[in-house]
C-alpha positions in Angstrom: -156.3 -208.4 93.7 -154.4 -211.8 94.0 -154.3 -214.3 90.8 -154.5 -217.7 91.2 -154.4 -220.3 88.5 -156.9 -223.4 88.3 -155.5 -226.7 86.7 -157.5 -229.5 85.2 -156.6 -232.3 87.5 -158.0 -229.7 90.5 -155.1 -229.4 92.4 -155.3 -233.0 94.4 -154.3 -232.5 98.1 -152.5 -235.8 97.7 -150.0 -234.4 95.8 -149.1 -230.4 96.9 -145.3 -230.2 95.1 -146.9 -230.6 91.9 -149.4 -227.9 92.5 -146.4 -225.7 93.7 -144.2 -226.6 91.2 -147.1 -225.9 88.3 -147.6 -222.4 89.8 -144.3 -221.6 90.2 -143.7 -222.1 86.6 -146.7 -219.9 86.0 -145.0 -217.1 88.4 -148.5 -216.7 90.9 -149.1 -217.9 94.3 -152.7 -218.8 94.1 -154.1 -222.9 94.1 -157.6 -223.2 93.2 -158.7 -226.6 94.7 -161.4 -229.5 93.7 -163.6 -231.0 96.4 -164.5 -234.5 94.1 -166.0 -236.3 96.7 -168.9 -236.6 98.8 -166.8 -237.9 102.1 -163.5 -235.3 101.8 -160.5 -235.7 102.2 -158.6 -237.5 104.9 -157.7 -235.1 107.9 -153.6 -236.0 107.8 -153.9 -235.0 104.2 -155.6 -232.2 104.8 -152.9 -230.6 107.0 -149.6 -232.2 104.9 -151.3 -230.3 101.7 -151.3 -227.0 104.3 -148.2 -227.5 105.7 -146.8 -227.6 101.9 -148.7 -224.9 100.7 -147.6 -222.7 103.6 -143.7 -223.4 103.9 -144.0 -222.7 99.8 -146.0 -219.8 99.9 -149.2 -220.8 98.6 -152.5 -220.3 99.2 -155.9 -221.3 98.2 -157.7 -219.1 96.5 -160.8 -221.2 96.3 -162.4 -225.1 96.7 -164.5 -225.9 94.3 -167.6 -227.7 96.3 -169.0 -230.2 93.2 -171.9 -231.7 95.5 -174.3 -228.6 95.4 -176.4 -229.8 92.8 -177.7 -232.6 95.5 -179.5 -230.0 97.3 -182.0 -229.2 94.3 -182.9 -232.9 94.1 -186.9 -234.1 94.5 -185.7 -236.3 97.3 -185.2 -235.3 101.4 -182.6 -238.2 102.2 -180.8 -237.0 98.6 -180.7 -233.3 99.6 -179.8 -234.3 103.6 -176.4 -236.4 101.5 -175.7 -233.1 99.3 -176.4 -231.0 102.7 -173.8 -233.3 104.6 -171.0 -233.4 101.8 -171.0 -229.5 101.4 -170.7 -229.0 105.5 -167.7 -230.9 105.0 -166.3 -229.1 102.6 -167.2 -226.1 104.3 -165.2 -227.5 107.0 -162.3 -228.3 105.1 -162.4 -225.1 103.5 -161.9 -223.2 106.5 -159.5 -225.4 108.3 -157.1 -224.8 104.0 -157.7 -221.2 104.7 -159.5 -221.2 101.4 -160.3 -217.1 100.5 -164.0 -218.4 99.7 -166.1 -222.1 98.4 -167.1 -221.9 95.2 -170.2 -223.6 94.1 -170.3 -225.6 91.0 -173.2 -227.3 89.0 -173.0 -230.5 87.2 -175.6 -230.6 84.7 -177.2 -233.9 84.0 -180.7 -236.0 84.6 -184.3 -235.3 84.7 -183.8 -232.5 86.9 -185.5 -229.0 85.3 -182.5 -227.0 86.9 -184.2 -223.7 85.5 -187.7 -224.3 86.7 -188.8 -222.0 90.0 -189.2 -225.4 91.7 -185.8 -226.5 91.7 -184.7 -223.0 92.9 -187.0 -222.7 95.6 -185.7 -226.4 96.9 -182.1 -225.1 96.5 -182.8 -221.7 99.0 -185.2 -224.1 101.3 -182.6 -226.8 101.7 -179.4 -224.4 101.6 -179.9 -222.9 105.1 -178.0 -225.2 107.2 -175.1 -224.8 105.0 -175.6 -221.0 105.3 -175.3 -221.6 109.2 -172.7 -223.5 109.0 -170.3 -221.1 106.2 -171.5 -218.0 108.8 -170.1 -219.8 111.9 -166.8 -220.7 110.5 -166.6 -217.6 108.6 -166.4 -218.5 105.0 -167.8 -217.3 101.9 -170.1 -219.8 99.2 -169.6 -218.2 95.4 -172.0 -219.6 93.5 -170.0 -220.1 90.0 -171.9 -218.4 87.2 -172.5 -220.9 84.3 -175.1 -221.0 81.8 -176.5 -224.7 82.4 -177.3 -223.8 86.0 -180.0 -221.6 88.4 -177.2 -218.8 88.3 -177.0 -218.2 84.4 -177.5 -214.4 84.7 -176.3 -211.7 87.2 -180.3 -211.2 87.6 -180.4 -214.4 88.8 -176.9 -214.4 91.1 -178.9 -211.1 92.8 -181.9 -212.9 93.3 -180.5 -216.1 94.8 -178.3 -213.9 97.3 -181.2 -211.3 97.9 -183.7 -215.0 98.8 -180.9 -216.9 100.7 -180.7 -213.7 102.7 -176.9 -214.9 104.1 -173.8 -212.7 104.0 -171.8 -215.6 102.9 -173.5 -216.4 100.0 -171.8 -214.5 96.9 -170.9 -214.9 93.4 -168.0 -216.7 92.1 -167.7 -214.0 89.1 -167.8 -215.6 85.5 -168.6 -213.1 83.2 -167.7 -215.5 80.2 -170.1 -217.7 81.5 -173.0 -215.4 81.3 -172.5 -213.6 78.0 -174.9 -213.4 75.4 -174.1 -213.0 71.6 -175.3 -209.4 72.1 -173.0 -208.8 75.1 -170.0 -210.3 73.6 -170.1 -207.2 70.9 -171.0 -204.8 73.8 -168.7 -206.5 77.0 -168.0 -203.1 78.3 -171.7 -202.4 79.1 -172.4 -205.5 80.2 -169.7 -205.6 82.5 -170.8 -202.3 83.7 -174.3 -203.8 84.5 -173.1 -206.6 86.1 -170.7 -205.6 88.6 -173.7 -202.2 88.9 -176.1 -205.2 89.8 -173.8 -207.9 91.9 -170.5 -206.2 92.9 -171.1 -205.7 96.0 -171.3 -209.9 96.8 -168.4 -211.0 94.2 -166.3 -213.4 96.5 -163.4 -214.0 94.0 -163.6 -214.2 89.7 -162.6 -216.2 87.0 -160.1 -215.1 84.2 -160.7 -216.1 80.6 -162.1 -214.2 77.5 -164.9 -214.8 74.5 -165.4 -214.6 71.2 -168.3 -214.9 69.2 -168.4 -217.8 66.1 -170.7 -216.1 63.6 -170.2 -219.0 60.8 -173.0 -220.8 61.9 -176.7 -219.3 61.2 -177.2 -220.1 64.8 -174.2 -218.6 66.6 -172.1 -219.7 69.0 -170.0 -218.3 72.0 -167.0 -219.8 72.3 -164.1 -219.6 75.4 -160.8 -217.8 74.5 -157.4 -217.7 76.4 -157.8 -214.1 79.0 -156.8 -211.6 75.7 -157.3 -213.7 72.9 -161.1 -212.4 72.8 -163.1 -209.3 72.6 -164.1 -209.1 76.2 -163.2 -205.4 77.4 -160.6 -206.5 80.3 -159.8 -202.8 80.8 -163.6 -202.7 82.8 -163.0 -206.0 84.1 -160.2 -205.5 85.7 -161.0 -201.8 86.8 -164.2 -202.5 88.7 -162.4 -206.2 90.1 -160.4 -203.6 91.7 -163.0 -201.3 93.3 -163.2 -204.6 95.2 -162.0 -206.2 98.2 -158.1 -206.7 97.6 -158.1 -210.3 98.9 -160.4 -210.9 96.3 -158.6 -213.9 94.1 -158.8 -213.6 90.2 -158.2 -216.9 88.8 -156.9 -218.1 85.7 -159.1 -221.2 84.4 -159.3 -223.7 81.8 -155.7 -223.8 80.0 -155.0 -227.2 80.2 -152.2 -229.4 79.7 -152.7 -230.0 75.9 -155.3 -227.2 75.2 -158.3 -225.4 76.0 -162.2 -225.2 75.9 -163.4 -228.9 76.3 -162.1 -232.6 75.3 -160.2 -234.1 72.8 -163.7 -235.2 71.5 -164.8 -231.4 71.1 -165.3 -230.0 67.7 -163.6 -226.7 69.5 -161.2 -227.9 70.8 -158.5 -225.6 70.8 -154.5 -226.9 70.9 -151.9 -224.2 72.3 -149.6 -226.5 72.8 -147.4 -225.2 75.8 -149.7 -225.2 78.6 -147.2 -223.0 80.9 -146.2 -220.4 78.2 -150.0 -220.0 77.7 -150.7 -219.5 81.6 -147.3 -217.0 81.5 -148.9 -215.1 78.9 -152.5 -215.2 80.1 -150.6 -213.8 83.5 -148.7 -211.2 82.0 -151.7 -210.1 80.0 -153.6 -209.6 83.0 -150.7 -208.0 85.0 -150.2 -205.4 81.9 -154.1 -204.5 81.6 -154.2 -203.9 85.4 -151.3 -202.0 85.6 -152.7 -199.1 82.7 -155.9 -199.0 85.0 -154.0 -198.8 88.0 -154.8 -201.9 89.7 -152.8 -204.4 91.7 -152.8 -207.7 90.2 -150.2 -210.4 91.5 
């Protein structure tokens, strides 16, 4: 597998040397990109950010789409906009050389994003994108997250299995998806899950849990890749029954800390964003390397 490394500020186009330098410091090769807005980017952006990333090395390991969430909405002309904004990233995507899309959901309004309504609007309206990701050749990883349709590998499996594309797959988050339960029994979990949903995992996220138990309602919270209790010798093993494009990447260290804003009561401080990155890096390279797996 390839690592990659995703950065707060999501990698702007606009500015490729500090994405190169950033990972370069880290000691990996792979960008992970944000697509912010609804229009795209500008084409001679587009190709300077390529031609950057390609006389440095570099390569995307995936572009995060953020307009998905348009094509749950109530209204047609809403869902046509979110239907318009993700062929373009779709386009753009292919044209970066991006490994696979991944789809993210921004939580927020009325919408019920967990009723059977909102999912069956979100197959319904998906199928032109599906056309379009199949004609340029380019997978959609839908990114596993709790406040979403996709909270469960059940529900990654039935999405794919009703969508009925081969380029719809799972952006793997196992983080995201983990109970209280299966933070005490990750290695089963993560048995099940890749059992249930391996076989459409487009590229995966690298971070770790651990489980607060000082509250009488508990709480999971996000831990640097090693700092947790998540079994990363399974991970890691059954990432690498996988395709070997496949792109692991390391998420949410940012420049002054992890898991949330200054504002969060969990906020976490490491201090030296790059050191952490290193570490989380070498971590992964060690694990894979006792379970015989390529990892750079």
């Amino acid at each position: 597998m390839r690592l990659g490394a995703a950065f707060w500020d999501g990698a702007p186009t606009g500015d490729p040397q500090r994405t190169i330098d950033r990972l370069g410091e880290i000691g990996i090769k792979g960008a992970w990109l944000n697509y912010t807005s609804e229009e795209g980017w500008p084409e001679e952006e587009v190709e300077s950010c390529l031609a950057a990333f390609d006389a440095a090395g570099v390569f995307v390991g995936a572009i995060a789409c953020l307009h998905f969430q348009l094509l749950s909405h109530a209204d047609p002309a809403v869902r046509q906009r979110g239907v318009e904004a993700v062929t373009r990233c779709i386009r753009h995507s292919s044209v970066m050389r991006a490994h696979c899309i991944s789809i993210h959901w921004r939580p927020g309004g009325a919408e019920d994003w967990w009723s059977e309504e909102c999912f069956n609007r979100i197959v319904r309206s998906s199928e032109p994108v599906f056309v379009e990701a199949e004609r340029v050749g380019i997978d959609i990883g839908f990114h596993s997250h709790p406040l979403c349709p996709w909270d469960s590998p059940a529900q990654h499996r039935r999405l794919a299995d009703e969508v009925k594309s081969p380029r719809c797959k799972v952006l793997l988050d196992p983080v995201n998806m983990m109970t209280a339960r299966a933070t005490k029994t990750s290695t089963d979990f993560l048995n099940q899950m890749f059992d249930l949903i391996g076989d459409i995992v487009a590229g995966a996220h690298a971070k770790d849990v651990q489980l607060d138990e000082s509250h009488w309602v508990v709480k999971v919270d996000e831990v640097p890749p090693g700092a947790g209790t998540m079994d990363y010798e399974t991970f890691l093993r059954r990432l690498g029954e996988l395709d070997p494009e496949l792109v692991l990447t390391i998420e949410h260290l940012r420049d002054v800390g992890v898991a949330g804003t200054n504002a969060s009561p969990v906020y976490v401080t490491y201090g030296d964003t790059f050191w952490e990155f290193r570490r989380a890096r070498m971590f992964i390279q060690e694990v894979a390397g006792r379970v015989g797996v390529e990892a750079a």
